[in-house]
C-alpha positions as CSV (number, residue, x, y, z in Angstrom):
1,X,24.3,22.9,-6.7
2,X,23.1,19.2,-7.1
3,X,21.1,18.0,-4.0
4,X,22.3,13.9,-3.7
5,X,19.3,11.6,-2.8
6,X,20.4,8.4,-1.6
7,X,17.4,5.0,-1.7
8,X,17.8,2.3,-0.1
9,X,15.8,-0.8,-1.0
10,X,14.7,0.5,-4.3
11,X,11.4,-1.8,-5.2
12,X,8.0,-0.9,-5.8
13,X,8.0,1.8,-3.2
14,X,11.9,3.1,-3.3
15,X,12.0,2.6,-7.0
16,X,8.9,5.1,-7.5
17,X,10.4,7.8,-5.5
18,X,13.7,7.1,-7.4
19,X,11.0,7.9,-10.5
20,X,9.5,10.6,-9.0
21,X,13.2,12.7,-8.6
22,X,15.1,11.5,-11.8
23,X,15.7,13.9,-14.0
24,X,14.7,17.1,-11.9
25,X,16.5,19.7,-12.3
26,X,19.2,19.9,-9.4
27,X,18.4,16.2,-8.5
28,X,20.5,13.2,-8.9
29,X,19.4,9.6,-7.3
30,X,21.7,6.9,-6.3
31,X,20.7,3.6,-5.2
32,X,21.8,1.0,-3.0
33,X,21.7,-2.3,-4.0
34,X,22.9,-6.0,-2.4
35,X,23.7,-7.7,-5.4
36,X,26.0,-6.5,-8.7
37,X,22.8,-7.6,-11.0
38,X,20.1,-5.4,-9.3
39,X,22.4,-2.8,-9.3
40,X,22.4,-2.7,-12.9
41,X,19.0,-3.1,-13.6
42,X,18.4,-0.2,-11.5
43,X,20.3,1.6,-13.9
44,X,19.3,-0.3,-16.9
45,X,15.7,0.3,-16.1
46,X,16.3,3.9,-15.7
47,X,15.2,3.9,-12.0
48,X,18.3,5.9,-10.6
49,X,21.1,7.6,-12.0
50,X,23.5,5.6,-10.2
51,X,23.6,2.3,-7.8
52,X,26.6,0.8,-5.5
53,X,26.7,-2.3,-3.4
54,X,28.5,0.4,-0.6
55,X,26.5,1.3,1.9
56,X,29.3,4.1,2.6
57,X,29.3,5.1,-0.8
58,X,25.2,5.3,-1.3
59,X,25.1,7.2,1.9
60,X,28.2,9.8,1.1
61,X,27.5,13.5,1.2
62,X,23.4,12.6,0.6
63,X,21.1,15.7,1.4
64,X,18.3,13.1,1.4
65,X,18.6,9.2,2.7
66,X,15.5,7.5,2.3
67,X,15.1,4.0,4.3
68,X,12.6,2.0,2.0
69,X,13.4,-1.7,3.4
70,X,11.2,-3.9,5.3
71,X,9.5,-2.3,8.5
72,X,11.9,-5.3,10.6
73,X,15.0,-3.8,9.1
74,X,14.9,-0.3,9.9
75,X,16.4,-0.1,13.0
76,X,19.7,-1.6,11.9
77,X,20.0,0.7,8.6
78,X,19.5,3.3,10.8
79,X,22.1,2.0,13.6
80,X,24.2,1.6,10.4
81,X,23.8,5.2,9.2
82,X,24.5,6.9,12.6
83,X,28.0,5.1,12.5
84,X,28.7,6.8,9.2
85,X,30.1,10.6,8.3
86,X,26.5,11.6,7.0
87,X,26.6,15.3,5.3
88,X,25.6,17.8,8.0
89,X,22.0,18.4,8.0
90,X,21.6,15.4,5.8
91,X,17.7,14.4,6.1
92,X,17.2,10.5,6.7
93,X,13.5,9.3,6.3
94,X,12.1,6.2,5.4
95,X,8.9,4.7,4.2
96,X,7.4,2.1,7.1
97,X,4.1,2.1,7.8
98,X,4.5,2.0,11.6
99,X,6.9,4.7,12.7
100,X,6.9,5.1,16.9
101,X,9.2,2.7,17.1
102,X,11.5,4.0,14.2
103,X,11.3,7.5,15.4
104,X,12.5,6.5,19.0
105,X,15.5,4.7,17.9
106,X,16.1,7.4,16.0
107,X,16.0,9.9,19.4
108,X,18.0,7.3,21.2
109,X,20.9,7.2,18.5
110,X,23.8,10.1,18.3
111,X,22.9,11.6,14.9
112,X,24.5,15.1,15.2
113,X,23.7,17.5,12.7
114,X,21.7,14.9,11.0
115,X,17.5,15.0,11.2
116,X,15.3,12.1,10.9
117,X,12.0,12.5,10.1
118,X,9.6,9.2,9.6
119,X,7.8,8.9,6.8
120,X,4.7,6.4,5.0
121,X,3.5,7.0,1.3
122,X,0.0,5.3,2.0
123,X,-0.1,3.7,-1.6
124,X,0.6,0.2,-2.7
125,X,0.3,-2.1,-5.6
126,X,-1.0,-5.6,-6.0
127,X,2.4,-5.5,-7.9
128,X,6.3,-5.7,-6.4
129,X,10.1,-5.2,-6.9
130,X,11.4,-2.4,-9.1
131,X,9.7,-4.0,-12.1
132,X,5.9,-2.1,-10.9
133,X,8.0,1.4,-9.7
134,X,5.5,3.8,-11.9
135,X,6.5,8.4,-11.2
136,X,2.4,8.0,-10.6
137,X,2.1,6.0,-7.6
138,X,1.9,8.3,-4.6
139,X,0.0,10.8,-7.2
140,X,-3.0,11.8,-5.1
141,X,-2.3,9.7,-2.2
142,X,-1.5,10.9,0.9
143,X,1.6,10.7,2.3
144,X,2.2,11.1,5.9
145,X,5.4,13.1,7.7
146,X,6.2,11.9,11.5
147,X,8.6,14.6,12.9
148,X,9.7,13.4,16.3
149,X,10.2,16.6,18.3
150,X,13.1,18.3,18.4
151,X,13.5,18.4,14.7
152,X,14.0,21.7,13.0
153,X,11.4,23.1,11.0
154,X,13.6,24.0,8.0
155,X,14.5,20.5,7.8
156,X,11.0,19.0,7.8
157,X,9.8,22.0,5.0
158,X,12.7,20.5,3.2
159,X,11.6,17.2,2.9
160,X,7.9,18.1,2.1
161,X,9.3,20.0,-0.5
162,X,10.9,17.4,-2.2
163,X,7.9,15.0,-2.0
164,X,6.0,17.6,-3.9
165,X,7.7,15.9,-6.6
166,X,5.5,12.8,-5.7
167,X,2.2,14.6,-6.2
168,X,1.0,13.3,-3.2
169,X,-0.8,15.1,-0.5
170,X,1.3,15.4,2.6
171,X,-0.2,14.8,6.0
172,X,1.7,15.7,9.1
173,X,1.2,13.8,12.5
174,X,3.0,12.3,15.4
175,X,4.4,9.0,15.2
176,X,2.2,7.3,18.0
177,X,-0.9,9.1,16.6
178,X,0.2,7.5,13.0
179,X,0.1,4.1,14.2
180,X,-2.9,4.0,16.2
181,X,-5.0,5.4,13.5
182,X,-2.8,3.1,10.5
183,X,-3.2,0.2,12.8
184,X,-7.3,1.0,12.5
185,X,-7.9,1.3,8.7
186,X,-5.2,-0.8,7.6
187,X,-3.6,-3.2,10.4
188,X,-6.8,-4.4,12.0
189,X,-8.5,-5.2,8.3
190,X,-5.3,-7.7,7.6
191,X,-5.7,-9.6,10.8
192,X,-10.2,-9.9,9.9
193,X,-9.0,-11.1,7.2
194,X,-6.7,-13.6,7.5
195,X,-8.7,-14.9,10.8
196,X,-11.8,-15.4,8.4
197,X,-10.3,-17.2,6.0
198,X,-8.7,-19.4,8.2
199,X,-12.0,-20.3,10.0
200,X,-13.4,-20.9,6.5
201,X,-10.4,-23.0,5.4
202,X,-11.0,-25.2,8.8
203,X,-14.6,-25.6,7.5
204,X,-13.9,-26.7,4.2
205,X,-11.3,-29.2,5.8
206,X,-14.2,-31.2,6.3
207,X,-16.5,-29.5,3.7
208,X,-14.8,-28.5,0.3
209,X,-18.5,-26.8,-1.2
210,X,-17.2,-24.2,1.6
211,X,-14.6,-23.0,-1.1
212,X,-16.2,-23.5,-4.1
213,X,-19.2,-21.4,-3.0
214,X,-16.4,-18.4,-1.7
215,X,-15.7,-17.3,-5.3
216,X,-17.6,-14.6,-5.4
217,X,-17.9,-11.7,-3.1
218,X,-16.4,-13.8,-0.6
219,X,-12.9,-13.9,-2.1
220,X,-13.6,-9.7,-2.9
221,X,-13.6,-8.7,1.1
222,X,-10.8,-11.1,2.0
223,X,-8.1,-10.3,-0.7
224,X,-6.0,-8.7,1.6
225,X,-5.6,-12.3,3.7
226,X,-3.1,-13.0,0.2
227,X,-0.8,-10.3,1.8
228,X,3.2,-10.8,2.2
229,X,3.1,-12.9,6.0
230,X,6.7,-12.0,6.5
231,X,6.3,-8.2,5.8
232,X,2.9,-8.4,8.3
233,X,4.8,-10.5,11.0
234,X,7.1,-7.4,11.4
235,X,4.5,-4.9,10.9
236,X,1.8,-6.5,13.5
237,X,4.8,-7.0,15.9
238,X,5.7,-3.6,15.3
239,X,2.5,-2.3,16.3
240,X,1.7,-4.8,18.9
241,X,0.7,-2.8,22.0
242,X,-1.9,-0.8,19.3
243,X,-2.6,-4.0,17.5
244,X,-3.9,-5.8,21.4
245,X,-5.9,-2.7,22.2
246,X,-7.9,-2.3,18.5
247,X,-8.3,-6.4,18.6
248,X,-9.5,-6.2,22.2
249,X,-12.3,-3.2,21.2
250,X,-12.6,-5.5,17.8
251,X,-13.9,-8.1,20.4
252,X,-16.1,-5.8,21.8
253,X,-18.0,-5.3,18.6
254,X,-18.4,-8.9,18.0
255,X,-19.7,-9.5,21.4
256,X,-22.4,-6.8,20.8
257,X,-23.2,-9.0,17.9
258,X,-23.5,-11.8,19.3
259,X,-25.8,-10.3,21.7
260,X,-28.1,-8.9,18.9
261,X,-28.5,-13.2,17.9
262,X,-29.0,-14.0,21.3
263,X,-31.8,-11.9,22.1
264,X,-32.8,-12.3,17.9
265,X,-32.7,-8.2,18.0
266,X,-33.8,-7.3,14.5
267,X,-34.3,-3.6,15.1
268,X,-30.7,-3.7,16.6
269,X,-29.2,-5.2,13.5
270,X,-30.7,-2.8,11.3
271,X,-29.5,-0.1,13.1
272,X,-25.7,-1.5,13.5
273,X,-25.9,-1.8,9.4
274,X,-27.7,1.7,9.0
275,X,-24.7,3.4,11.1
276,X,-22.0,1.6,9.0
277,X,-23.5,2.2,5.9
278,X,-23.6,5.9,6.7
279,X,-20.4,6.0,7.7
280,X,-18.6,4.1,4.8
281,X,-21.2,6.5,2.7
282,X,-19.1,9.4,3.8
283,X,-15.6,7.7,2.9
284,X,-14.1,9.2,-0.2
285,X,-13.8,7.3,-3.3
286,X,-11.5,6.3,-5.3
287,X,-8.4,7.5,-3.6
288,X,-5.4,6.0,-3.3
289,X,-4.4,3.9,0.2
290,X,-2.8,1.7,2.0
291,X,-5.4,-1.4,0.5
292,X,-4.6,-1.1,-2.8
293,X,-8.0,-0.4,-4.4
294,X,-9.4,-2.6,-7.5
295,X,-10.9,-1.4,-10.4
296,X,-13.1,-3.7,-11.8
297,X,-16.3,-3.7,-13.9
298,X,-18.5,-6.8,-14.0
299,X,-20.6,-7.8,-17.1
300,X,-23.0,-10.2,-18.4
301,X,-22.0,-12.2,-21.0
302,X,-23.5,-14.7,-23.4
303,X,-22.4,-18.8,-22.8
304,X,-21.1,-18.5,-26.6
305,X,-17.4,-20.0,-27.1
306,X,-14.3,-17.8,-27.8
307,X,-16.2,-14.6,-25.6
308,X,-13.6,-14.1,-23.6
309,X,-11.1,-13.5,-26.0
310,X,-13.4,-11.6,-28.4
311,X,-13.5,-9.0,-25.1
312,X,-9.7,-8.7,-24.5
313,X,-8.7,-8.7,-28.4
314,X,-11.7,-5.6,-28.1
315,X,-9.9,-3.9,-25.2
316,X,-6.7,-4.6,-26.6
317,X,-7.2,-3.3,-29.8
318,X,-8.1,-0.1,-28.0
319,X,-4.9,-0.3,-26.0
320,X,-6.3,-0.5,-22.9
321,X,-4.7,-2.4,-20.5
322,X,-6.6,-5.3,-18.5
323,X,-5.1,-6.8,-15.1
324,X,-7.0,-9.5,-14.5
325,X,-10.6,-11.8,-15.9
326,X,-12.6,-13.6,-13.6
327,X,-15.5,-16.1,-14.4
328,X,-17.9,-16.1,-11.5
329,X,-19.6,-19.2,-10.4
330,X,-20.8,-17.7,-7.2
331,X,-22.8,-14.6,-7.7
332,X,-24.1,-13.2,-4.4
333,X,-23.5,-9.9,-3.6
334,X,-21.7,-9.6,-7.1
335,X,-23.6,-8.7,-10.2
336,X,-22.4,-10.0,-14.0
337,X,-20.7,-13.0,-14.9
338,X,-17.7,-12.3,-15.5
339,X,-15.4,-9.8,-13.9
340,X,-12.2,-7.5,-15.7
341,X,-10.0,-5.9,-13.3
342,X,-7.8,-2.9,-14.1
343,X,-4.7,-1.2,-12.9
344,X,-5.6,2.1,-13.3
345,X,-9.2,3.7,-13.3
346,X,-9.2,5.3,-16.6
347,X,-8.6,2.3,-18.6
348,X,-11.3,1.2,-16.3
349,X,-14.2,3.9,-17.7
350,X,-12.4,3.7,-20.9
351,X,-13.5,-0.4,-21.2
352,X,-17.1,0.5,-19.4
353,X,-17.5,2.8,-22.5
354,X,-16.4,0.5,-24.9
355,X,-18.1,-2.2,-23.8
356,X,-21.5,-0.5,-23.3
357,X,-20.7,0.9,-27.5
358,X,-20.7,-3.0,-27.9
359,X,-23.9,-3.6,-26.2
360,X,-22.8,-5.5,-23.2
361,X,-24.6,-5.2,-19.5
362,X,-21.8,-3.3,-17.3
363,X,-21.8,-3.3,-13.9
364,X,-19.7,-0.8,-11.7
C-alpha cells in the first residue's frame, strides 16, 4: 500500500522533506504548486514525484498533508483543507515556527476523522526556494511535534515515524510552551538585532566611520537583522503576547545595566559576563538551529596580489566548496585577515587542513 504525502509550498523547507521521502519504499510525494513553471521544476529537479496547481487534487486521498507556507498563511490553507473530503485519518501538519495560534484554529475548525498536529523543523539556510532543498537539512536538528490535546496517539506515532526519514531528532511539547521558549532563543535575537542596527544606522546618518568601523565582528552578531521582514512581520505578530512579555524582561536586563554604569560597578560587570560566559559555555556546539550557524575559518594572509584566488583555485582544486570570502578591515574581536565561510562543516575542517598543509595561520 502506497502512503500519499501531499507539500504544500515546496521551498527550502517543503522541498527538503519532499527530499527526505522520495523514493522510500511505500512513499510517493506530490506537490502543490501556484504556477504551471514551478510545478515543473519541481518535477524537473527531482523534488517530488508529482505537482498540480489543484489544491483538491494535491490534497486527495493524502495520508500526510504538510503546510510549509508562510507562518501568515496558515490559517487559510488550513480553513481551505477542512472544506475539502480529506482521507479519514489523513494527518495535516505544517512547518511554522510559532504554532498556538495554528493549533487553535485547528481545534476550532470541524476536521472529522482528520488530526492536526503542528510541527517546526528548527533548521534553516542562509539559502531559499526549492533551488537550496538538500535530504540533509533537518539531519541532526531537532524537530519539534505540538500535539494539541485530543489527538490520538497512533496518529502522532505516525507522523514521528515518518520524520525519521528526516534524521532529525524529534522533540515533543505543547504549542504555547513552543513559542515561549522559540520566541526566547530565536524571536527575541531578531528583534536585538534589528533594533541595534538601526540605532547604528541613525548614527552613521550623521557619522559614516560608524559603518566602516562595523565590518568586523560587528556585522558577525547582527547577521540575523538581514532576515526576510515580511516572514518576521507575521512571525513577531504571531507571537505577539510572548514577544511583549520577553521584550519587557529584555528591558529589565538592560536597566540592570545601566545601573551597573551608573554606580561604575566593575565587580557587577564582571560577574554579569562571568554568568553568561558559563552559560553559553554549556550550549552545544555545532548543532543545527533555527539561526542558521556559519562555518567560517579566518586566516592571515600575505598583502601579495592574486592571494585570494591562489586560495579558492587551492580549495577548489580539492573540491571543496566555499560559500563566501571576506577581507576584514575591522579586526576586533576577529582574528586573521581574511575570512572563508562554508556551507557545511566538513568542507570547513577539510580547508583548515589544507590550508594549515600550505602553511597559512588558521583561526577557528
Amino acid at each position: 500500500m502506497t502512503t500519499k504525502i501531499a507539500i504544500f509550498g515546496v521551498g527550502l523547507i517543503g522541498g527538503s522533506l519532499a527530499l527526505c521521502f522520495k523514493g522510500k519504499e511505500g512513499l510517493t510525494v506530490t506537490g502543490h504548486a501556484h504556477r504551471p513553471e514551478s510545478a515543473k521544476k519541481y518535477v524537473s529537479r527531482g523534488v517530488v514525484d508529482q505537482a498540480t496547481l489543484s489544491l483538491e487534487e494535491a490534497a486527495l486521498d493524502a495520508d500526510f498533508i504538510f503546510l510549509c507556507v508562510p507562518v501568515g498563511m496558515l490559517e487559510d490553507y488550513l480553513q481551505r483543507l477542512s472544506k475539502l473530503p480529506l482521507k479519514p485519518g489523513c494527518i495535516i501538519t505544517d512547518v511554522g515556527s510559532t504554532k498556538a495560534t495554528i493549533a487553535a484554529c485547528a481545534v476550532s475548525l470541524d476536521l472529522p476523522g482528520v488530526h492536526f498536529i503542528g510541527g517546526h523543523p528548527m533548521a534553516g539556510s542562509e539559502r531559499s526556494g526549492v533551488e537550496a532543498a538538500s535530504s540533509l537539512l533537518f539531519e541532526n536538528a531537532y524537530y519539534v511535534l505540538t500535539p494539541p490535546p485530543g489527538v490520538p496517539e497512533e496518529a502522532y506515532q505516525a507522523l514521528e515515524a515518518l520524520l525519521l526519514h528526516t534524521k532529525a531528532q524529534i522533540v515533543r511539547l505543547n504549542p504555547e510552551r513552543h513559542d515561549e521558549i522559540v520566541g526566547a532563543i530565536s524571536h527575541l535575537p531578531h528583534i536585538i538585532a534589528v533594533a541595534l542596527v538601526n540605532q547604528i544606522r541613525a548614527y552613521d546618518d550623521t557619522d559614516s566611520l560608524y559603518s566602516t568601523l562595523a565590518a568586523g565582528g560587528f556585522r558577525d552578531i547582527t547577521r540575523i537583522a538581514s532576515s526576510d521582514p515580511i516572514i518576521w512581520r507575521d512571525i513577531l505578530l504571531n507571537n505577539r503576547s510572548v514577544m511583549l512579555r520577553l521584550l519587557r524582561d529584555w528591558n529589565d536586563e538592560v536597566s540592570s545595566f545601566v545601573q551597573l554604569l551608573e554606580n561604575a560597578d566593575g565587580e557587577g560587570i564582571e560577574e554579569a559576563f562571568l554568568e553568561a560566559g558559563g552559560f553559553r559555555s554549556q550550549l552545544p556546539e555545532r548543532r543545527k538551529g533555527m539561526i542558521t550557524p556559519l562555518f567560517d575559518l579566518h586566516i592571515d594572509v600575505p598583502d601579495h596580489p592574486g592571494i585570494i584566488g591562489r586560495i579558492a583555485t587551492e580549495l577548489g582544486d580539492q573540491g571543496i566548496n566555499l560559500s563566501n570570502v571576506q577581507i576584514i578591515e575591522s579586526r576586533e574581536d576577529v582574528p586573521g585577515i581574511m575570512r572563508l565561510s562554508f556551507r557545511q562543516e566538513n568542507d570547513m575542517e577539510r580547508a583548515k587542513i589544507l590550508l594549515q598543509h600550505h602553511d597559512y595561520t588558521v583561526y577557528v
